[in-house]
FISEZA-729038 format. One record per residue (C-alpha): x, y, z; residue number from 0; residue in one letter. Coordinates in steps of 0.05 Angstrom, whole numbers, plus 5000, padded with zeros to 4 digits. Layout:
(rec (X; Y; Z); NUM; 'a')
...
end
This chain:
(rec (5000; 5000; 5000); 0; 'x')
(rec (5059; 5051; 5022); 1; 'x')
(rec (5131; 5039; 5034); 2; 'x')
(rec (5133; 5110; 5079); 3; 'x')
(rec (5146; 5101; 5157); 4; 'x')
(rec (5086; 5082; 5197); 5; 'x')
(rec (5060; 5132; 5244); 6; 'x')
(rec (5010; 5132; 5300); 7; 'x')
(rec (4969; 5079; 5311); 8; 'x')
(rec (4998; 5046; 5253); 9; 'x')
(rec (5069; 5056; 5284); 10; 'x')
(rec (5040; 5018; 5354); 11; 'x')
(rec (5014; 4973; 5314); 12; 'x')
(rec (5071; 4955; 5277); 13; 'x')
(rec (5111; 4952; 5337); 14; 'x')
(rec (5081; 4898; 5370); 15; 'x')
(rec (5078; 4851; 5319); 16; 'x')
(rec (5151; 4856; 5302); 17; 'x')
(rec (5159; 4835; 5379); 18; 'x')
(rec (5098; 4780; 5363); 19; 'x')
(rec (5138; 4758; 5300); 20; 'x')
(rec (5197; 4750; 5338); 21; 'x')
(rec (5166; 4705; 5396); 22; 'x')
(rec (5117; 4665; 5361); 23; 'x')
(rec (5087; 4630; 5412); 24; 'x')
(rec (5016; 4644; 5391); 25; 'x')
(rec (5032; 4623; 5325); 26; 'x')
(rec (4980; 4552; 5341); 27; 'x')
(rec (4924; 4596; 5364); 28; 'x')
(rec (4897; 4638; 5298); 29; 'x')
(rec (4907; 4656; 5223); 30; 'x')
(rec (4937; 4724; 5250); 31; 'x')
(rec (5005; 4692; 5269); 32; 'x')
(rec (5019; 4645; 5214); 33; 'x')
(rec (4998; 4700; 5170); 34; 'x')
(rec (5045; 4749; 5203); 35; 'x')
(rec (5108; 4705; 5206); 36; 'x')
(rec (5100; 4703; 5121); 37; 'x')
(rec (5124; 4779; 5127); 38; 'x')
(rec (5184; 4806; 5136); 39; 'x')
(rec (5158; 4885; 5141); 40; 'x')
(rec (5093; 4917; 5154); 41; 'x')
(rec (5057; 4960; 5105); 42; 'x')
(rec (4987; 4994; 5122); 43; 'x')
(rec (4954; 4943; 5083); 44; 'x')
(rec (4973; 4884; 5120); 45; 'x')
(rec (4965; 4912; 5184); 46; 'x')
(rec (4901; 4934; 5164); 47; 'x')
(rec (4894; 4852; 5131); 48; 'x')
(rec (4916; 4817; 5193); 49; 'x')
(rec (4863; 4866; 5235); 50; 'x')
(rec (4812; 4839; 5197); 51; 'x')
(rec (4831; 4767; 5198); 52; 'x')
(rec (4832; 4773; 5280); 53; 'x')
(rec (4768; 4744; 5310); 54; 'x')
(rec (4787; 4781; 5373); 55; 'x')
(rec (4788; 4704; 5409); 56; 'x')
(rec (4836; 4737; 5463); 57; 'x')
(rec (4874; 4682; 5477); 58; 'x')
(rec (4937; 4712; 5454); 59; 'x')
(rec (4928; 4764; 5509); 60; 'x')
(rec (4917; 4719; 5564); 61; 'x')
(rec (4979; 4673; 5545); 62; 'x')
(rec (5028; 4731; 5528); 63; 'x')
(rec (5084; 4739; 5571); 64; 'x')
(rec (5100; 4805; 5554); 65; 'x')
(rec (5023; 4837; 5556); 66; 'x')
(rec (5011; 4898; 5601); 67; 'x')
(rec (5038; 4910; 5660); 68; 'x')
(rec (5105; 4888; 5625); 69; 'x')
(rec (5141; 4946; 5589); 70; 'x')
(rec (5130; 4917; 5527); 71; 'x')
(rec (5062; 4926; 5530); 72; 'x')
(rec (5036; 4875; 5473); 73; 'x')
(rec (4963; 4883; 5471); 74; 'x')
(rec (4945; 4850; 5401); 75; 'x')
(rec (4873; 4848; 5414); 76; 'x')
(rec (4869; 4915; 5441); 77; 'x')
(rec (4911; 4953; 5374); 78; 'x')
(rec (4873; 4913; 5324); 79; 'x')
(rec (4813; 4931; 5350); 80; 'x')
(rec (4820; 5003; 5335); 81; 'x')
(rec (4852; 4994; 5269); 82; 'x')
(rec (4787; 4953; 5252); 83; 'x')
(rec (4757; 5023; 5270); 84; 'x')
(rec (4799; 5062; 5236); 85; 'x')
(rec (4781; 5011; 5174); 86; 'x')
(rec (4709; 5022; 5174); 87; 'x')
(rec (4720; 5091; 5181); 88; 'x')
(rec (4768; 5098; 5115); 89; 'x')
(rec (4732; 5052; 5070); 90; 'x')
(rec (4661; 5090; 5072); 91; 'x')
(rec (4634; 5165; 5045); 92; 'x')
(rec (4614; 5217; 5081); 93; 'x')
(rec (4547; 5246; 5063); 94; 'x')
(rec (4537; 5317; 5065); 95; 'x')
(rec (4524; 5346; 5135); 96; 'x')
(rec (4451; 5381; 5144); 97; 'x')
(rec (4443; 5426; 5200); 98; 'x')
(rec (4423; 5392; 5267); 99; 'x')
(rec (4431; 5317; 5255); 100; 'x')
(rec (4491; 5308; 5291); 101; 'x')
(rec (4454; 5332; 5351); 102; 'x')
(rec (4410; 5271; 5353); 103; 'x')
(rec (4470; 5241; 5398); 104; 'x')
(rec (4488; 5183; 5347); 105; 'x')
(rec (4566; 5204; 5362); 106; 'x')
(rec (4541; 5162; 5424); 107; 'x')
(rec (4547; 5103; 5383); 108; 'x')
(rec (4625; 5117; 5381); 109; 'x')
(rec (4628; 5157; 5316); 110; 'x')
(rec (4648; 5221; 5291); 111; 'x')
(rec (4602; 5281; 5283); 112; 'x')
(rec (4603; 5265; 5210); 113; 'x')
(rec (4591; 5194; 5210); 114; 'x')
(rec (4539; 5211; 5256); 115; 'x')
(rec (4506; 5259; 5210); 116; 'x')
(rec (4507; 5208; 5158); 117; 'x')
(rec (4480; 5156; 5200); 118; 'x')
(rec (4423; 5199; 5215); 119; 'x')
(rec (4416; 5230; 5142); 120; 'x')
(rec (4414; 5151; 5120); 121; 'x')
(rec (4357; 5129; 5165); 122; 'x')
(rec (4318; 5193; 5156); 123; 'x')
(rec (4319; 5189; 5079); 124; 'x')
(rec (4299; 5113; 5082); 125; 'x')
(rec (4243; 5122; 5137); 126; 'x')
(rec (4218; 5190; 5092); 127; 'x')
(rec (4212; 5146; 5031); 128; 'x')
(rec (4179; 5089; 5064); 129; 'x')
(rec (4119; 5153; 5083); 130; 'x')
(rec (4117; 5176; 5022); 131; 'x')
(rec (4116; 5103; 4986); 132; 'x')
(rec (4058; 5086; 5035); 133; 'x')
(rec (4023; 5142; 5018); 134; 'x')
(rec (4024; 5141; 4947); 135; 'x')
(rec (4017; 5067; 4936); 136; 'x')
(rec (3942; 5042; 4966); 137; 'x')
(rec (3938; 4980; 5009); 138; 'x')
(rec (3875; 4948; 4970); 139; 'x')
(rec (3884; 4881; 5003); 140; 'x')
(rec (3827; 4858; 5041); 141; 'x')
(rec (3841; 4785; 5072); 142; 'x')
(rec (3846; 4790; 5140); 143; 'x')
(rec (3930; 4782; 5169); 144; 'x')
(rec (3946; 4809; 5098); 145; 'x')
(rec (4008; 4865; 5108); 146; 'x')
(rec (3977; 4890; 5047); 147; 'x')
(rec (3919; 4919; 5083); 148; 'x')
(rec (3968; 4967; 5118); 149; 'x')
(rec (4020; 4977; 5058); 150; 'x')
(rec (4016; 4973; 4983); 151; 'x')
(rec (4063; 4921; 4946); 152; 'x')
(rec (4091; 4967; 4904); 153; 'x')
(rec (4110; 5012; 4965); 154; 'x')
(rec (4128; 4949; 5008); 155; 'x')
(rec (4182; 4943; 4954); 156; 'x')
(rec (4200; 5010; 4930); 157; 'x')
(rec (4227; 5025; 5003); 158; 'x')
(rec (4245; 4961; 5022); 159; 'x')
(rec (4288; 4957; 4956); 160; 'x')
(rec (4320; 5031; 4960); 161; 'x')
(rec (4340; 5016; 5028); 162; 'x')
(rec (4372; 4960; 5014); 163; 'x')
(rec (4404; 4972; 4946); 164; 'x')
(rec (4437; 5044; 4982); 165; 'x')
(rec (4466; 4993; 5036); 166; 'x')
(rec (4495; 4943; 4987); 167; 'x')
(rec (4524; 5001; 4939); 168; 'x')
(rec (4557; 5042; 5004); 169; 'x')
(rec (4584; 4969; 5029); 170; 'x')
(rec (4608; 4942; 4965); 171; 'x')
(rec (4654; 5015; 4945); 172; 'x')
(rec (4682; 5002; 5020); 173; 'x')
(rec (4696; 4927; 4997); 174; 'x')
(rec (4731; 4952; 4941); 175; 'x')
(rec (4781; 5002; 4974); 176; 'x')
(rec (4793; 4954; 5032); 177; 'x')
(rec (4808; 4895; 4981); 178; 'x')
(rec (4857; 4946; 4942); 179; 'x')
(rec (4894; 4971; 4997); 180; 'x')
(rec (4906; 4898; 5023); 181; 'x')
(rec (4931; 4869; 4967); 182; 'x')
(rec (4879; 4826; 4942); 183; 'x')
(rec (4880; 4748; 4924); 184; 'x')
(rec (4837; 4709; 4910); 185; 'x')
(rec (4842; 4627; 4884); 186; 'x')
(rec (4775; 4585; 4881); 187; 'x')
(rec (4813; 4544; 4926); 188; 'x')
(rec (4826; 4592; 4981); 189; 'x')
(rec (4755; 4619; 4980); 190; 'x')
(rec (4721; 4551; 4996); 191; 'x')
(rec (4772; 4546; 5041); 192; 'x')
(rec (4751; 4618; 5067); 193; 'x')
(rec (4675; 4599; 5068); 194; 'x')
(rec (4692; 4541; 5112); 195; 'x')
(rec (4728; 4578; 5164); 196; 'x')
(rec (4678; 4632; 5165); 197; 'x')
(rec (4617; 4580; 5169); 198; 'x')
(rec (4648; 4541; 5223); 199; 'x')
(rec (4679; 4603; 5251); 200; 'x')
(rec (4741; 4561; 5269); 201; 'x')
(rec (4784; 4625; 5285); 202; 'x')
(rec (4736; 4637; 5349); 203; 'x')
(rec (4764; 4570; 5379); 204; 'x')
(rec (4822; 4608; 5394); 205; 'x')
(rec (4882; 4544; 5404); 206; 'x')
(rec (4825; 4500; 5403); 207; 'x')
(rec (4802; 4517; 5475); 208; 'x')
(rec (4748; 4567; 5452); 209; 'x')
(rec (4754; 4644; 5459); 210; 'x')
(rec (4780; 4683; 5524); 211; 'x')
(rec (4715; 4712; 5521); 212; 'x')
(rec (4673; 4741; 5565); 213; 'x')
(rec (4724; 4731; 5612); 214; 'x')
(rec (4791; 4715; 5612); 215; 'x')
(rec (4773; 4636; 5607); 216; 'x')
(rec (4762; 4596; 5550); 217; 'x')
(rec (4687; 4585; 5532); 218; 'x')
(rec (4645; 4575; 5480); 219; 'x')
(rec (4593; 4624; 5477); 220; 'x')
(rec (4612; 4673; 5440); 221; 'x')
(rec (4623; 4626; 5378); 222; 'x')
(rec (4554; 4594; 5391); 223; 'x')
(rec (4520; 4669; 5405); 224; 'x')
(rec (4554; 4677; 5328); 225; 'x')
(rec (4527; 4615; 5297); 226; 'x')
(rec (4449; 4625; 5329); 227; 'x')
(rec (4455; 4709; 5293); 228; 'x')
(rec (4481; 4686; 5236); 229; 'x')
(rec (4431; 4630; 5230); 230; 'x')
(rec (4377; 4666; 5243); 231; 'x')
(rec (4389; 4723; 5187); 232; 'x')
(rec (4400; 4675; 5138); 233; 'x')
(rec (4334; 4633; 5150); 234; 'x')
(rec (4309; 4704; 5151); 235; 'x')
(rec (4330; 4716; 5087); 236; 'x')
(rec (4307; 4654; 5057); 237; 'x')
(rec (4235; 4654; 5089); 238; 'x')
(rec (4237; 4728; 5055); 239; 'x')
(rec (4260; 4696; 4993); 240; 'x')
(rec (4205; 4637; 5003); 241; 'x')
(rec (4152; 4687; 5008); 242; 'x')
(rec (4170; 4717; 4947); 243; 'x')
(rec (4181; 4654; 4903); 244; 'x')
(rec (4103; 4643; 4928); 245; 'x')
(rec (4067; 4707; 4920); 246; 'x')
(rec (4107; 4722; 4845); 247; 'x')
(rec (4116; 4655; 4810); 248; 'x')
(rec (4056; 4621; 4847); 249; 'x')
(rec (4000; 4665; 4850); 250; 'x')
(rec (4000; 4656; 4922); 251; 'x')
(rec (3994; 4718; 4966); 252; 'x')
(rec (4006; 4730; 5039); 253; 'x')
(rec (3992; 4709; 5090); 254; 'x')
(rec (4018; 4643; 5100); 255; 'x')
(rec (3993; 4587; 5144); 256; 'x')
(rec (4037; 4575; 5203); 257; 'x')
(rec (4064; 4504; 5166); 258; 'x')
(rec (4080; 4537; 5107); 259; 'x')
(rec (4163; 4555; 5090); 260; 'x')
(rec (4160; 4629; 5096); 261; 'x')
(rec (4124; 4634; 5157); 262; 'x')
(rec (4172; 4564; 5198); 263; 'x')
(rec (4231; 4596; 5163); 264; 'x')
(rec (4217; 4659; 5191); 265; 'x')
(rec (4195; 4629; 5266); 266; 'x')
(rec (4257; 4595; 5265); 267; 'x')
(rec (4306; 4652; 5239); 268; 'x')
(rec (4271; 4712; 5284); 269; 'x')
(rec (4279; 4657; 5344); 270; 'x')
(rec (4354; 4655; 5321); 271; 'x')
(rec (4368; 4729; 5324); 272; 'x')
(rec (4329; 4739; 5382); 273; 'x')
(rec (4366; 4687; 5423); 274; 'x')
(rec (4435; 4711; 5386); 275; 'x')
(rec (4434; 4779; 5394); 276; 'x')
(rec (4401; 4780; 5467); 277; 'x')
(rec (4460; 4735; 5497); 278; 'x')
(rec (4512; 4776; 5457); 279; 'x')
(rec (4488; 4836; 5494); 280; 'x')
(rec (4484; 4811; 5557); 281; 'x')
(rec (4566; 4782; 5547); 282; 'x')
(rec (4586; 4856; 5526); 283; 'x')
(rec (4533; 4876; 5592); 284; 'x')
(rec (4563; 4839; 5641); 285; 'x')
(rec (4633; 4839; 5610); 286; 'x')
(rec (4664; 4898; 5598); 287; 'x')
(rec (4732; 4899; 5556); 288; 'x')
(rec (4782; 4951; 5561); 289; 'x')
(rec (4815; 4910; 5497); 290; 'x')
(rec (4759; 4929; 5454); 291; 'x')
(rec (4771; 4991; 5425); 292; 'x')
(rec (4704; 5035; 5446); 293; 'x')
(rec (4680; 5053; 5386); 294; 'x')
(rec (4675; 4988; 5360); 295; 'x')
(rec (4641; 4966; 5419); 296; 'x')
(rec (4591; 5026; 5403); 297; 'x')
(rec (4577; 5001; 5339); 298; 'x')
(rec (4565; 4926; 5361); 299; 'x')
(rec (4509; 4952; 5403); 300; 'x')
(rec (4479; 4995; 5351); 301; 'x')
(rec (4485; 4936; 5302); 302; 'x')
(rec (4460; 4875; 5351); 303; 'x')
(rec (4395; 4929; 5386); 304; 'x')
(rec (4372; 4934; 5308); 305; 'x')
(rec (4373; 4866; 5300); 306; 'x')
(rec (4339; 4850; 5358); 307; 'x')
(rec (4292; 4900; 5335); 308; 'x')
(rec (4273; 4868; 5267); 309; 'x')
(rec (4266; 4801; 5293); 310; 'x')
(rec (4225; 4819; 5349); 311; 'x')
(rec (4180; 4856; 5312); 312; 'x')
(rec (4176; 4804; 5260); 313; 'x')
(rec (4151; 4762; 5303); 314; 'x')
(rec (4100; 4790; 5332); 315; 'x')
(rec (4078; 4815; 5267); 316; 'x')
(rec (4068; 4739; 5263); 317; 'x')
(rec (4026; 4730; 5336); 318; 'x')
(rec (3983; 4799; 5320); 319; 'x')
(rec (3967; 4791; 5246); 320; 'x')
(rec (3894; 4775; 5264); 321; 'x')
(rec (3885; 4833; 5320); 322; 'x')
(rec (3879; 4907; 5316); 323; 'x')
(rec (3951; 4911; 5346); 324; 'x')
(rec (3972; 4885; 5275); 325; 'x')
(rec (3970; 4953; 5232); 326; 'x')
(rec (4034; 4989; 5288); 327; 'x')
(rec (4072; 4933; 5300); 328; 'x')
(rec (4077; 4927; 5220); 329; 'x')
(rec (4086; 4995; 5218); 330; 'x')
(rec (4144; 4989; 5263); 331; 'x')
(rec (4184; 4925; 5235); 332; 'x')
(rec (4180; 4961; 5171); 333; 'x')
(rec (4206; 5017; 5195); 334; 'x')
(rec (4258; 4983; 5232); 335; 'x')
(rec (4276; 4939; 5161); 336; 'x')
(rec (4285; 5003; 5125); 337; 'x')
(rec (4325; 5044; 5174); 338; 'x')
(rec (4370; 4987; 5189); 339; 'x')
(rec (4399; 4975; 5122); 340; 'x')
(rec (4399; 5048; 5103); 341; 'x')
(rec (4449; 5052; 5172); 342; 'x')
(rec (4473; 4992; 5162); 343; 'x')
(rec (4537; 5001; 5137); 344; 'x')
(rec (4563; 5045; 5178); 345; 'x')
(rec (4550; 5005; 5242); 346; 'x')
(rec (4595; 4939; 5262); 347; 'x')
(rec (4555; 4893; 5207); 348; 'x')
(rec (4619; 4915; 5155); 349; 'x')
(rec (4660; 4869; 5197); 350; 'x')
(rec (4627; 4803; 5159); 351; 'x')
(rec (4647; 4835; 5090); 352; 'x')
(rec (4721; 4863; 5109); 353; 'x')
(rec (4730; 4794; 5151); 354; 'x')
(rec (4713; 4747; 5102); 355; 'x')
(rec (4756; 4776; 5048); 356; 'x')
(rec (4824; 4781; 5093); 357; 'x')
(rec (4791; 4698; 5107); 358; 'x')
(rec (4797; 4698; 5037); 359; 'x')
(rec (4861; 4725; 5020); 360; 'x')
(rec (4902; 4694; 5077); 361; 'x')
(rec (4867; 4631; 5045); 362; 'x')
(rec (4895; 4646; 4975); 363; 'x')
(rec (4958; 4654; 5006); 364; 'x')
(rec (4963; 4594; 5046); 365; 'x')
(rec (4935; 4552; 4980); 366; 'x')
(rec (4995; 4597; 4930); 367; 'x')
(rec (5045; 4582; 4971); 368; 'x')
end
């Protein structure tokens, strides 16, 4: 990426893994190490690579001899964490700054005023066309449990659809620059070797003793906490998918029986991110981490609480369809659909895309050479 000196956080980071290179006694415990010894200097880009490829397990930290309070001070989890920051900070635009949306207190979520702003100017853009959609496409449904009743189809998808083509446009042009500056690599080889690792999320097992995480002792929560999110958004998606397949190629309109695939794909995948996202909340609750850098922490919140938002709503959407509580609670897990992947990007749900490529690259690499 650049031959010139490192500086700042860069320079730290840089510094420790020259020490880290030189012990190698973590070199057992995660792609990071292995990956690392293959280098002989440190550019930007692979620092910024061998952030990404860190699960944050731990375990390094709580087996290194020369970690804090020794004057060496190697803290691997710690410095990658805020380069991941400083990552998802580079690799995505700024939109323009209107007056008085970065006093809605988003910098809470650990960004800056202008990320802020454009967090704000994201969701309010998405949740204004969604109003004007509803209001210009009629509902004419009339079956009873019907989401068309509330919402036109046409609107359903005109908002649904901006939102998320604005968040896979914003997240792909990051994707880009992050897979430039690292170096790329790519062999079919090393990405089904990539898609392996990141389905069984075999860097979270740490040396094979689970992550140091919540606490400083192995378990396996955390990996399992993964698995029940990432689970659940896919059988999301697919009961999404299912629904779709059935109301546009079959002629068969919502809503759905409760045995029917959309509607058990669903129940399963909302129980998934409900159950997912509430125990990873109550880990980062109860457990604290000075080694996570805070703004990343921020954005793990904001990006787990809108999760738990959209399947919580979803499902009830599901118990209320035949009451008069159905018409707001649709209201809201629309709302929460759009706003979410208008935001999304710029909350911690970049990690999957910037982690699985440096999976997939150090994969390539490992397959090369």
């Amino acid at each position: 990426m650049t031959e010139t000196p490192l500086t700042g956080l860069f320079a730290e980071a840089e510094r420790q893994l020259v020490i880290c290179n030189a012990c190698r006694y973590c070199e057992g415990y995660c792609a990071v190490f292995p990956a690392l010894e293959l280098r002989r200097s440190l550019t930007e880009g692979d620092i910024i690579h061998l952030a990404n490829l860190c699960h944050d397990c731990r375990d390094c930290y709580t087996a290194c001899m020369y970690a804090p309070p020794h004057d060496f001070a190697i803290d691997p989890p710690a410095v990658f964490s805020a380069v991941r920051r400083d990552t998802y900070d580079r690799y995505l635009p700024r939109l323009p700054r209107l007056p008085g949306l970065s006093r809605l207190g988003l910098s809470r979520l650990g960004l800056s005023r202008g990320r802020s702003a454009t967090m704000a100017l994201a969701a309010l853009a998405a949740l204004a066309v969604l109003a004007v959609c509803a209001f210009a496409f009629a509902a004419p449904s009339r079956v009873p449990g019907s989401p068309y009743r509330i919402i036109g189809y046409p609107a359903l998808v005109s908002a649904a659809g901006l939102a998320i083509a604005w968040g896979i446009a914003i997240t792909c042009w990051g994707a880009f620059r992050y897979w430039r500056d690292t170096g790329g690599g790519f062999t079919l080889a090393g990405l089904a070797a990539a898609t392996a690792a990141a389905v069984t999320l075999r860097n979270l097992r740490g040396g094979g003793a689970d992550c140091a995480y919540p606490g400083d002792d192995p378990s396996p929560w955390r990996r399992r906490l993964h698995h029940l999110v990432a689970g659940g958004f896919l059988l999301c998606t697919a009961s999404t998918v299912t629904a779709a397949i059935s109301q546009d190629f079959l002629g068969d309109p919502p809503p759905y029986p409760l045995l029917s695939a959309p509607v058990l794909l669903g129940i399963l995948g909302g129980a998934g991110l409900v159950a997912g996202c509430g125990g990873l909340l109550l880990l980062k609750n109860i457990f604290y981490s000075h080694r996570t850098d805070g703004g990343i922490t921020s954005r793990d919140y904001a990006l787990l609480l809108g999760l738990l938002v959209l399947s919580v709503s979803g499902l009830l959407t599901l118990v209320l369809r035949d009451t008069a509580a159905f018409a707001p609670v649709l209201v809201i897990h629309l709302c929460a659909v759009v706003a979410c992947f208008a935001i999304a990007p710029y909350t911690r749900f970049v990690h999957v895309i910037y982690r699985f490529l440096a999976l997939v690259r150090d994969s390539a690499s490992e397959v090369g050479g």
